[in-house]
N, C-alpha and C positions, 0 to 999 in steps of 0.2 A: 253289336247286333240290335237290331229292330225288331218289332211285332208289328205290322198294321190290322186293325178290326175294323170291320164295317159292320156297324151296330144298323139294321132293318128293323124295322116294324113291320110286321105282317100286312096284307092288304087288305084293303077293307070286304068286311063281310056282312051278311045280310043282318043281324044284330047289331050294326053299327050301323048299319041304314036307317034302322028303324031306331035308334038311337036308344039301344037297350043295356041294362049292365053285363059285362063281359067277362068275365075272370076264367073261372073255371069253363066256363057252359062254351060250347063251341057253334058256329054255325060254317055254312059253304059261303066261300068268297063270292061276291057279285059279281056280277057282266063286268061293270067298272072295274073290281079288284081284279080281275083278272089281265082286263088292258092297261092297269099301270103297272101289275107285274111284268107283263111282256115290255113295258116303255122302260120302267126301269131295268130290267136287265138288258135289252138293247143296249143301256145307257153306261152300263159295265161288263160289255163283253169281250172288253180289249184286258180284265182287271182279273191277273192268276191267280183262284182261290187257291190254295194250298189244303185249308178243309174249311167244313160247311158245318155248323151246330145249327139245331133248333130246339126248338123246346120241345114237349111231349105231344103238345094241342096240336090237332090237324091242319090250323091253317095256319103256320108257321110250317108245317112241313108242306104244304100246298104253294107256300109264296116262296120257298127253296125250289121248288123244282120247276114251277116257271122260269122263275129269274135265271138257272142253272143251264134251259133247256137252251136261253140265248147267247149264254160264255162259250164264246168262240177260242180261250186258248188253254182255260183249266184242264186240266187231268178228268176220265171219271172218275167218280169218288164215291161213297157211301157217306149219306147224311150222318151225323150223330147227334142224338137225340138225346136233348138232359132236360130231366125234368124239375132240374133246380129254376131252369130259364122258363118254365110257366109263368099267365100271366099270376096278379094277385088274387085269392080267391074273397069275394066279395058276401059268401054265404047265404044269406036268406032274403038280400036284395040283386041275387046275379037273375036275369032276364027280367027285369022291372025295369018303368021306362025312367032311363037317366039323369033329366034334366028335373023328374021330382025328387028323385032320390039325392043328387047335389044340394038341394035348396032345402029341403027337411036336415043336410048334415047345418048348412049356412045356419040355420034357424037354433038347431043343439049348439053349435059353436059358440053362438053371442054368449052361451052362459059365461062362457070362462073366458075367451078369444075375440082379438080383434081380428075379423072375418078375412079382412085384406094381406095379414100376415101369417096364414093357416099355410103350413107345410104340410108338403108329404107326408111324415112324420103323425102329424096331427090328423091330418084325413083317414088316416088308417085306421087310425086308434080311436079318432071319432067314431066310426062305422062297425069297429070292433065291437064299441060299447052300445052301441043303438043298434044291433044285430040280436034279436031277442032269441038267438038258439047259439050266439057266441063261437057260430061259423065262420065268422068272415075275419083273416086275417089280420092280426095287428101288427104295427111298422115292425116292429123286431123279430116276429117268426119269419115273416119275408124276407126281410134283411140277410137275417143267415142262412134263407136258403139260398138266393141271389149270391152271395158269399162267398159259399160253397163251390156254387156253379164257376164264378172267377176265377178260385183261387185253385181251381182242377184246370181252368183252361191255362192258366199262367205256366202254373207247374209244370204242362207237357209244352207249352210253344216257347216258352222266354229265353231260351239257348236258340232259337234258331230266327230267320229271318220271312219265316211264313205272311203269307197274307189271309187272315181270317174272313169270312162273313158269318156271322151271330143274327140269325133269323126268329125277332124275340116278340114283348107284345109295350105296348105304350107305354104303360107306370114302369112296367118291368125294367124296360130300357133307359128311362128316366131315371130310377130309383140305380140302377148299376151306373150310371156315369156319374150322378151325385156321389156316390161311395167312391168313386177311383181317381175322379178329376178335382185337385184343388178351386174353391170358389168357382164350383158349376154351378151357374144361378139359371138357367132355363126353365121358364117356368111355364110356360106354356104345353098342350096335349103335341104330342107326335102325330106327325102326318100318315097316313096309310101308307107302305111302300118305302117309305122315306128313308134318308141314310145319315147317321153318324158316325163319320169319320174319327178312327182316337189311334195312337202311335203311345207305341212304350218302347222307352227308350232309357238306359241307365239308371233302372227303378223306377222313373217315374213315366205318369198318363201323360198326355198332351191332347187336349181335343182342336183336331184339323178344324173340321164344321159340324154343325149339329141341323139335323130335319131338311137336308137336302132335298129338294128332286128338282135341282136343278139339270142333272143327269137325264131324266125321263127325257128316250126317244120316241114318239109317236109317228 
């Protein structure tokens, strides 16, 4: 028996327009977000969900019920909602604009890090420490709640041969395929919308593809 998961990232929302930090703090999907949810699910509606997770944030359960509204063969179903699959909470820099907030960690990093080899791992724990109210997640609290959220969906699907979709958020989604997939080197952000394809089979992940939309019908 098989698992298939289709690992989603949310579509993009108005905080990601205006290129803000995102973690915790939510906003409404855009004009745009809205029409690649409808292209990607177009683009998967021949593909039998069995069940639908999202995380607790709204637009994860907003980019579910597009995409859902287009499956032409799923069952209905009731989302379920973990709030392990939240994005990372980013603390005293979430809705601060992004590209200062990157370059001020670039700048703390050189003390100890060469800047071109900074991991996930390192970014968190960067931001952890340059967070002056020591809100903003470091790699290992996320970690295990990411974890957590896995190793509940395994436990109920891995006897059977369901087809998942996981409607998650960018690191989020990043940070669980690096945990599950041997020598997953993707390094690059997550597209809006986008899909990662991963297969568990005989204990172990397989990653199909990663940051598709090649899917998206318009």
């Amino acid at each position: 028996m098989s698992v298939t998961f289709y690992f989603m990232r949310h579509a993009e929302t108005y905080l990601n327009k205006y290129e803000r930090m995102q973690g915790w703090a939510n906003a409404p999907l855009t004009e745009k977000g809205i029409l690649d949810c409808i292209a990607s699910g177009k683009g998967l509606a021949m593909t039998s969900f069995d069940a639908v997770y999202t995380s607790d944030l709204q637009r994860t359960k907003d980019t579910a019920k597009l995409i859902m509204a287009q499956n032409k063969v799923s069952k209905p179903m009731p989302f379920i909602e973990k709030s392990e699959f939240r994005e990372v909470f980013f603390g005293s820099f979430e809705g601060l604009y992004a590209p200062e907030v990157w370059q001020s960690l670039r700048h703390y990093a050189k003390k100890e890090y060469d800047i071109d080899v900074l991991t996930r791992e390192n970014q968190l724990n960067f931001l952890h420490e340059m967070d002056s109210t020591k809100d903003a997640e470091d790699y290992m609290t996320f970690w295990l709640r990411i974890e957590k959220g896995l190793y509940d969906l395994l436990e109920k699907h891995k006897e059977t041969n369901d087809t998942i979709l996981v409607v998650s958020h960018g690191f989020a989604l990043n940070v669980m395929m690096q945990g599950i997939i041997p020598d997953y080197t993707y390094s690059s952000p997550l597209l809006n919308a986008s899909v990662s394809k991963i297969i568990y089979e005989n204990g172990q992940f397989h990653l199909e593809y990663v940051n598709s939309i090649d899917h998206f019908v318009y």
